[in-house]
C-alpha positions in Angstrom: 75.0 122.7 76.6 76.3 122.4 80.2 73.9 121.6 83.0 73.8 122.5 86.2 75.7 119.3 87.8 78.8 121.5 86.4 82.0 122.6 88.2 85.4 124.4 87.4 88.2 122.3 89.2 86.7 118.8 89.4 83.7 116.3 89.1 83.3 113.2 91.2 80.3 110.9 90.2 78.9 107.9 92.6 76.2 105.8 93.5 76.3 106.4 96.7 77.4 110.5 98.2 79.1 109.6 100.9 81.3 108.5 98.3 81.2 111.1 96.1 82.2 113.5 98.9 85.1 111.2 100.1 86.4 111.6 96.8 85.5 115.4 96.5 87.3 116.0 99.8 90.7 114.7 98.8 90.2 116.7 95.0 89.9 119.3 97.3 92.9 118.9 99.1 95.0 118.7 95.8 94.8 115.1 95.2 94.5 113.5 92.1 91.6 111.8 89.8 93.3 108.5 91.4 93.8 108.8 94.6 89.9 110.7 95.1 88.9 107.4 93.7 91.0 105.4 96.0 88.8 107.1 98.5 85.4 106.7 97.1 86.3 102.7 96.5 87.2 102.3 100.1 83.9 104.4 101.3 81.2 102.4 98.9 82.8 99.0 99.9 81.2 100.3 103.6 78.5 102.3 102.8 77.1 100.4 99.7 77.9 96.9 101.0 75.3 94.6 99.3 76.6 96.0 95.8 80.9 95.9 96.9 83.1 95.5 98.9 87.2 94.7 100.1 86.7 90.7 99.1 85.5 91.6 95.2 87.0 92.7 92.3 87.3 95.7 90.1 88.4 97.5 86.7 90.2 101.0 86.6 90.0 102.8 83.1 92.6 105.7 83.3 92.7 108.3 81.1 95.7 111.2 80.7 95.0 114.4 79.5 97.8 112.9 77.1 99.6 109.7 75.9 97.5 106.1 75.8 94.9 105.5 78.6 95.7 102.3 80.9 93.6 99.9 82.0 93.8 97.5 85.2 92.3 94.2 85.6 91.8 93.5 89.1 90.0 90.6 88.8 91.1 87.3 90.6 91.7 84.1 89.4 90.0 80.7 91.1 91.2 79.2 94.3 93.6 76.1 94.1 91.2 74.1 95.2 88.4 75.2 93.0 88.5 71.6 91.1 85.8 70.3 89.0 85.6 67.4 91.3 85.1 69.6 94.0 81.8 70.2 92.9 81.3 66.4 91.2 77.1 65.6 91.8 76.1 69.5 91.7 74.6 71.0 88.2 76.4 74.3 89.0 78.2 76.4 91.4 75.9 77.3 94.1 75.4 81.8 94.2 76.0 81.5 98.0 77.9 79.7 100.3 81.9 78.5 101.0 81.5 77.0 97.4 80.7 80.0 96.1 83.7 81.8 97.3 85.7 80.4 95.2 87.7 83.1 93.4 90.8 85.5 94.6 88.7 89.2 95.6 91.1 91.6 93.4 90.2 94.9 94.6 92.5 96.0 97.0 95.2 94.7 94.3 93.4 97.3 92.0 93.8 100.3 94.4 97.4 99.2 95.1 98.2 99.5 91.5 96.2 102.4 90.8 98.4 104.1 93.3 101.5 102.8 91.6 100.1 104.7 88.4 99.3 107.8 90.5 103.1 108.1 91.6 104.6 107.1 88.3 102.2 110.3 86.9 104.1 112.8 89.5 103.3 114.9 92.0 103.1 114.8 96.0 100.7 111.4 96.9 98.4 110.9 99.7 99.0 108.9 102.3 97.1 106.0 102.3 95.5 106.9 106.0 94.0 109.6 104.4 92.6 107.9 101.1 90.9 105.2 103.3 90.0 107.8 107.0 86.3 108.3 105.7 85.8 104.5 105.3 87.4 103.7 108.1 85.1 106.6 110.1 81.7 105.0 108.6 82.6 101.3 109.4 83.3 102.0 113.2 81.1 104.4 113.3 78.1 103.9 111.4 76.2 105.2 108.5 72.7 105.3 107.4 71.1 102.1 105.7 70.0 103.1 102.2 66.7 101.9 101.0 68.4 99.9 98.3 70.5 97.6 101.0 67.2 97.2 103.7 65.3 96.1 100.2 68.2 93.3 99.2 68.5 92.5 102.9 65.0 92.0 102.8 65.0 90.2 99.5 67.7 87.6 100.2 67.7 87.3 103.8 66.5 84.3 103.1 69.7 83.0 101.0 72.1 83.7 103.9 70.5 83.7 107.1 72.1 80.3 107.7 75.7 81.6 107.5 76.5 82.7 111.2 79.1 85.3 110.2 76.6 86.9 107.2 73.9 87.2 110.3 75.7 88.7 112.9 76.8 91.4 110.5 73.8 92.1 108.2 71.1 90.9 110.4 71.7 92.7 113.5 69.9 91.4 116.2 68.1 89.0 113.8 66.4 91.8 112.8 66.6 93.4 108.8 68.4 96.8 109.1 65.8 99.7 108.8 66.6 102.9 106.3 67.8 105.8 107.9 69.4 103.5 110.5 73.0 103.3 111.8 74.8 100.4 110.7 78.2 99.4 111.8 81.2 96.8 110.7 83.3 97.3 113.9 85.7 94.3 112.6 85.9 96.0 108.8 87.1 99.4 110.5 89.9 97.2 112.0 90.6 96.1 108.8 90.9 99.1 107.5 93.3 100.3 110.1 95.0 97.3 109.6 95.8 98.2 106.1 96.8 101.8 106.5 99.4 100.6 109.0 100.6 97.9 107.2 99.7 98.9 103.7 97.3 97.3 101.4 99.4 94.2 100.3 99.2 92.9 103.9 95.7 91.8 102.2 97.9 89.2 99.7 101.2 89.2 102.0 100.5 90.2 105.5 99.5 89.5 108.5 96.0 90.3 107.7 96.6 87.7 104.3 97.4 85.0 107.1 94.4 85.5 108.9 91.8 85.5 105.9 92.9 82.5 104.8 93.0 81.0 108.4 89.0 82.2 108.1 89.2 80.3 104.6 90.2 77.4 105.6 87.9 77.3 108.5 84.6 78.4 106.5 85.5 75.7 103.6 86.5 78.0 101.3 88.5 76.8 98.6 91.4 79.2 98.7 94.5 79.3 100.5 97.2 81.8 101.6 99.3 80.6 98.8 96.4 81.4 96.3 96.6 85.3 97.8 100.0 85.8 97.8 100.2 84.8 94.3 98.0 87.4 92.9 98.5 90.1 91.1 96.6 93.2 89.3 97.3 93.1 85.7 98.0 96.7 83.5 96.2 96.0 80.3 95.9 98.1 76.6 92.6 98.7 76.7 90.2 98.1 73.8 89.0 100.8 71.8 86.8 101.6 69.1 87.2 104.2 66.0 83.7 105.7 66.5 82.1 108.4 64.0 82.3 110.8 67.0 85.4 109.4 68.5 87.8 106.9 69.8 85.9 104.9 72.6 87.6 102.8 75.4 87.1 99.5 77.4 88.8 96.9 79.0 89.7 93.4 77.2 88.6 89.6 78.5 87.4 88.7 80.8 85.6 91.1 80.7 82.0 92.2 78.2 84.2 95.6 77.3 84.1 94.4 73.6 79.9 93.7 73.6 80.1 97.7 75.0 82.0 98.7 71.9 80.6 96.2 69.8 77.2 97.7 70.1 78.6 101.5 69.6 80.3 100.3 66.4 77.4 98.6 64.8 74.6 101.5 66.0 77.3 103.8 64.1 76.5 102.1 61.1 72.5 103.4 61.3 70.9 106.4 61.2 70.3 106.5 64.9 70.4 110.9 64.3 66.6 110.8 62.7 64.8 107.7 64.3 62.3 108.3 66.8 62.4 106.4 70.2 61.0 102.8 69.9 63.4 102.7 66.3 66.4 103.6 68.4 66.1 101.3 71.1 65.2 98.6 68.6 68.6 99.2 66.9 70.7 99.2 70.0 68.8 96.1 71.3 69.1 94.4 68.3 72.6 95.2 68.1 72.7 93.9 71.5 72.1 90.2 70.5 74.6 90.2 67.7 77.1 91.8 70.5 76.3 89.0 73.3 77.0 86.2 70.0 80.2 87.6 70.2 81.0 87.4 74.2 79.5 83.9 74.2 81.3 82.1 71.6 84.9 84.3 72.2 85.0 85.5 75.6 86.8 84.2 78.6 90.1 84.0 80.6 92.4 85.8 77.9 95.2 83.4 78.2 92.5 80.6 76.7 90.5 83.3 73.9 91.2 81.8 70.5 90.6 85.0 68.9 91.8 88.6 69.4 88.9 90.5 70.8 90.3 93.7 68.9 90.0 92.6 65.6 86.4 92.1 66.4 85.9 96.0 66.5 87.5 96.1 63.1 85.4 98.6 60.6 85.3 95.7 57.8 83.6 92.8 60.5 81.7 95.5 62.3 79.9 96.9 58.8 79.2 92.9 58.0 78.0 92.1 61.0 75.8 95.2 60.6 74.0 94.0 57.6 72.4 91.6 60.1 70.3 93.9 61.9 66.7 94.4 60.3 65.1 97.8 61.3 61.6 96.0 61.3 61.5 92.6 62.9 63.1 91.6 66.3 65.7 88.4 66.0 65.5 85.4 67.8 68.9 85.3 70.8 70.0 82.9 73.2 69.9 83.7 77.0 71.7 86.4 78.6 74.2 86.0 81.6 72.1 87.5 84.2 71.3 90.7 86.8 74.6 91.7 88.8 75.2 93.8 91.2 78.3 96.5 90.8 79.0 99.9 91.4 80.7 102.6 89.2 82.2 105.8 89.6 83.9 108.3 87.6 86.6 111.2 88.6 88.2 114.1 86.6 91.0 116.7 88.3 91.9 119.7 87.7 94.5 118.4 85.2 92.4 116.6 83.2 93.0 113.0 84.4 89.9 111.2 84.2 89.2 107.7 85.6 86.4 105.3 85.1 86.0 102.6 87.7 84.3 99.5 88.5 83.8 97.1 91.9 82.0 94.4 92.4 81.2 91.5 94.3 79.1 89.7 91.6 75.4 89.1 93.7 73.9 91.4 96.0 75.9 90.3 99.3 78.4 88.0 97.0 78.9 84.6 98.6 77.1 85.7 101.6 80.7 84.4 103.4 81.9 86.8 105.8 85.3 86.2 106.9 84.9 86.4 111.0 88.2 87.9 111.4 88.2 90.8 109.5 84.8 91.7 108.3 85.4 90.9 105.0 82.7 90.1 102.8 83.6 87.7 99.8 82.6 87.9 96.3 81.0 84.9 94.2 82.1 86.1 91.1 83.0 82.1 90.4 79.7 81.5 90.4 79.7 82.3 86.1 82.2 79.3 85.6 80.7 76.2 83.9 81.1 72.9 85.5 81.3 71.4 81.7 84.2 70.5 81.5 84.3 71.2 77.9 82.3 74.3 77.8 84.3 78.1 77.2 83.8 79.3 81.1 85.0 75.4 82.5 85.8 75.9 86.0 90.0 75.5 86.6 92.2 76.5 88.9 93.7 79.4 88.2 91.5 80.6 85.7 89.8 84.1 85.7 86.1 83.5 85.0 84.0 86.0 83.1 83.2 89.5 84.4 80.4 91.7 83.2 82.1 94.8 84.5 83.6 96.7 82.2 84.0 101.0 83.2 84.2 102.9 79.3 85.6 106.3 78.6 86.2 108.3 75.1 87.7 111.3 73.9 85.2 112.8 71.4 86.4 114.7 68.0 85.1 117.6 69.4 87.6 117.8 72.1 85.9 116.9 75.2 86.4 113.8 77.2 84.1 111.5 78.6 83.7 108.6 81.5 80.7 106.6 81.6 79.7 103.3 83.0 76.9 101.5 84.9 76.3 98.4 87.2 74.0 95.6 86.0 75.2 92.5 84.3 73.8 92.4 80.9 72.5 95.7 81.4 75.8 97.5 81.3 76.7 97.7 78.2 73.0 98.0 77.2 73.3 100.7 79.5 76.4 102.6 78.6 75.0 102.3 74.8 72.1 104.4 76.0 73.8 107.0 77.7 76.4 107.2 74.6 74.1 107.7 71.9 71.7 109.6 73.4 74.2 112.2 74.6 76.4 112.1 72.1 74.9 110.8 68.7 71.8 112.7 69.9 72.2 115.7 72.0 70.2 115.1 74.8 71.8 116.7 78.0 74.0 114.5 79.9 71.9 114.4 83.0 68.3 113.4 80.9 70.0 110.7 79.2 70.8 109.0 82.2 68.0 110.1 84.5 65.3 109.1 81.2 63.5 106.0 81.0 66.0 102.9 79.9 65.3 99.0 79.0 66.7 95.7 79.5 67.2 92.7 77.6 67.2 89.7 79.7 66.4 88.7 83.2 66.2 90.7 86.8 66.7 89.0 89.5 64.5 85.5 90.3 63.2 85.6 86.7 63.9 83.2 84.1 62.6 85.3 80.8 64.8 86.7 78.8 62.8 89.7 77.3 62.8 93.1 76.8 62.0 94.9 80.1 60.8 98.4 79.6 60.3 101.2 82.5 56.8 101.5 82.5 57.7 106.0 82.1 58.2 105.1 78.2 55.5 106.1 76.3 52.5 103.9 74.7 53.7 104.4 71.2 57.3 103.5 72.0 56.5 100.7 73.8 53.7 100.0 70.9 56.4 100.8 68.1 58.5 97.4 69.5 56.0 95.0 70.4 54.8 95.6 66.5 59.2 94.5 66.0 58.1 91.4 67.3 59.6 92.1 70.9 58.5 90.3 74.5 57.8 93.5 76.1 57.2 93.9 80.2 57.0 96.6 82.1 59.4 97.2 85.2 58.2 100.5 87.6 59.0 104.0 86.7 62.4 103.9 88.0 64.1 100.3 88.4 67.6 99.5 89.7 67.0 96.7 86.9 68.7 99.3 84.7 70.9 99.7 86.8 72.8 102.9 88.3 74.4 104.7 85.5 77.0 108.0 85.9 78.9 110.1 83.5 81.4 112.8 83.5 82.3 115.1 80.5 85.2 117.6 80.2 84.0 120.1 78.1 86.7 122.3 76.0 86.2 125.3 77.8 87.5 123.5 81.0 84.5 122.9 82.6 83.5 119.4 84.6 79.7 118.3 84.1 78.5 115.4 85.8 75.4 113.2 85.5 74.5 110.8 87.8 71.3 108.6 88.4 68.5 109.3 90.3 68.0 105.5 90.7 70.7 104.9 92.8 71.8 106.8 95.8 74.5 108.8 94.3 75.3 112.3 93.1 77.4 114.4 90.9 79.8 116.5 93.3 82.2 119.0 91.7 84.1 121.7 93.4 
């Protein structure tokens, strides 16, 4: 069944529609599933800027209509200075602060060699003017506060207020910007010029590279110019999992993309077809826990993993591992990593090249570092490094340090393709499980198993328990059925951005796009 979030020629799926129609407008226009997403990145990193931005990071998924899909890690690696002895006397790396900005922001890497894909596919290319005009527009211009950035605003004002260049941008006039009002980042529009005249690698190599890590050095920050120009995107195989109802991608270390298909592969071994609610959501979270085991003993920069994170989706260790699941009594787990803040989007053309994408700046408003000169907000993604020396995640120069990100596609036995993903730390792949099984293990419509209520296992933001958050929409004999599993069960509000903001896109067999996206965040489905 098709919904009504359906089109003939292409889907774009966002958080945010703004970016949704940046990307929609360049479909329109004959460009492809790439290049539209080139344009929605560069409008969310404006429009959406306490979730993303130009000095994060970010994962493209890319999907043919034929031949292997390619992933790109555009994830950066800590600064040269980013020593242990930097932070000698501190129990961990602080969330905001120069200290915090710690790691290389990937991003504009990312669309750089997404572009490179885009060109090597065929076919007349954009100029990059026109991919990045409607972010450029909304920076100099203004756009309207969402109610989700005046709330994290609000919420971690007090964090940041201290930081001179995070207050002149995001507390205009001193004052917490208002929804519905017109907000403006004059010096990330020049930015963005900056880049279309010079191209994007004037962010690693340029002029504009010069002055960010002038900024850097300035603000404390412990990267340097050398530390830019030396980074680059990486093409990756992705990960993928033989699933009862088809072959499932996502990306490899450092990022969770195995916990993702961990959790499809053990859920496939149980009968997830007959069980009522509060016995589905039991097996996927239990599932869950044996998942995390495996991110938080194996998991980090893959030059350092000691084991191959494919051969963890192998059937034989997946149907062991799935003896260890009990349908009828919750197991004790660890502690998650955390809340994050992220944003994903999907495209599909008229071809039938899908991509599923990722960005990121780690915490609402990152670092909270604000590069003067350019506008540019910077990520604190090094914030989940270790200072144990000894420990998996040790801080090093050089290293990448763990990402929760991880966008997921498929292309189901029955001929359609899919792109899925969600932001939220240890609720993405918690997240992406849901949407999976109850759209395609299930058959629920694509938009209610996004838009329906969904859980979390581990902590929001400013709490320290580790249980299993429910929206408060599920009903008394679900949430009844797992407290009587033994779960620690709370109650978030109807609809929580704890859950994150989830989005899908199918290509059915008969050519048509369907897109789902959730009424949580700010987004839409826009097809044409």
């Amino acid at each position: 069944m098709i919904n009504s979030n359906s089109a003939p020629l292409g889907m774009a799926v966002t958080p945010h529609h703004l970016a949704s129609q940046s990307a929609l407008a360049v479909l329109r226009e004959g460009g492809n599933a790439i290049e539209a997403m080139v344009a929605a990145a560069a409008t969310i990193a404006v429009v959406y800027p306490h979730m993303n931005g130009l000095g994060g990071d970010g994962f493209w998924l890319i999907v043919p209509p034929k031949g292997e899909p390619i992933a790109i890690d555009a994830s950066g690696a800590a600064g040269s200075q980013a020593t242990l002895a930097l932070y000698a006397g501190e129990k961990q790396i602080p969330y905001r602060g120069p200290k915090a900005a710690l790691t290389v922001a990937g991003t504009v890497g990312g669309w750089q060699e997404a572009l490179k894909v885009s060109a090597e596919l065929g076919g007349e290319q954009k100029p990059l003017s026109r991919l990045l005009c409607d972010a450029l527009r909304y920076a100099a211009d203004g756009f309207p506060v969402t109610a989700s950035q005046e709330a994290a605003t609000r919420t971690k004002r007090h964090e940041m207020e201290h930081i001179p260049s995070f207050a002149d941008v995001f507390l205009p006039n001193g004052d917490v910007p208002l929804t519905g009002q017109r907000f403006t980042q004059p010096r990330l529009a020049q930015t963005l010029a900056q880049l279309c005249s010079e191209g994007l690698d004037s962010f690693y190599r340029g002029n504009l590279a010069n002055a960010m890590a002038a900024d850097m050095q300035a603000l404390g920050m412990p990267l340097t110019r050398e530390d830019l120009a030396n980074y680059h995107p990486q093409r990756r195989v992705p990960l993928r999992l033989k699933h009862s109802k088809g072959e499932i991608f996502n990306l490899t270390p450092p990022t969770q993309g195995l916990v993702s298909l961990a959790i499809l592969g053990l859920t496939d071994r149980l009968p997830l077809e007959t069980m009522d609610e509060s016995a589905t959501i039991h097996s996927i979270v239990e599932a869950t826990k044996l998942a995390f085991g495996l991110r938080d003993r194996f998991i980090t920069d893959p030059r350092l993993m000691t084991q191959n994170a494919q051969d963890l989706l192998d059937p034989q260790y997946l149907d062991v591992l799935a003896t260890r699941i009990n349908p009828h009594h919750a197991a004790d787990w660890g502690k998650g990593k955390g809340p994050g803040d992220t944003v994903w989007m999907g495209v599909m053309d008229s071809s039938g090249l899908a991509v599923s994408f990722i960005q990121s700046i780690y915490h609402e408003f990152g670092s909270g570092m604000v590069l003067p000169g350019s506008g540019v907000m910077w990520q604190n993604r090094g914030a989940s490094f270790s200072l144990d020396a000894d420990h998996l995640l040790a801080l090093a120069p050089g290293k990448q340090p763990f990402h929760t990100l991880n966008p997921a596609a498929a292309r189901l036995y029955d001929g359609r393709t899919m792109v899925y993903g969600s932001m939220g730390g240890d609720g993405q792949p918690q997240t992406q499980a849901t949407v999976f099984i109850r759209h395609v293990v299930q058959g629920k419509p694509l938009q209610e198993s996004i838009s329906g209520p969904r859980w979390l296992l581990g902590r929001t933001w400013g709490d320290s328990n580790d249980s299993l958050k429910l929206e408060s929409r599920f009903s008394h004999s679900t949430q009844e059925g797992l407290r009587q599993r033994g779960h620690d069960v709370e109650l978030l509000t109807d609809f929580s951005e704890a859950v994150g903001h989830a989005g899908a896109i199918i290509h059915h067999t008969n050519g048509m796009f369907e897109g789902a996206f959730d009424p949580r965040s700010n987004g839409s489905a826009a097809g044409f």
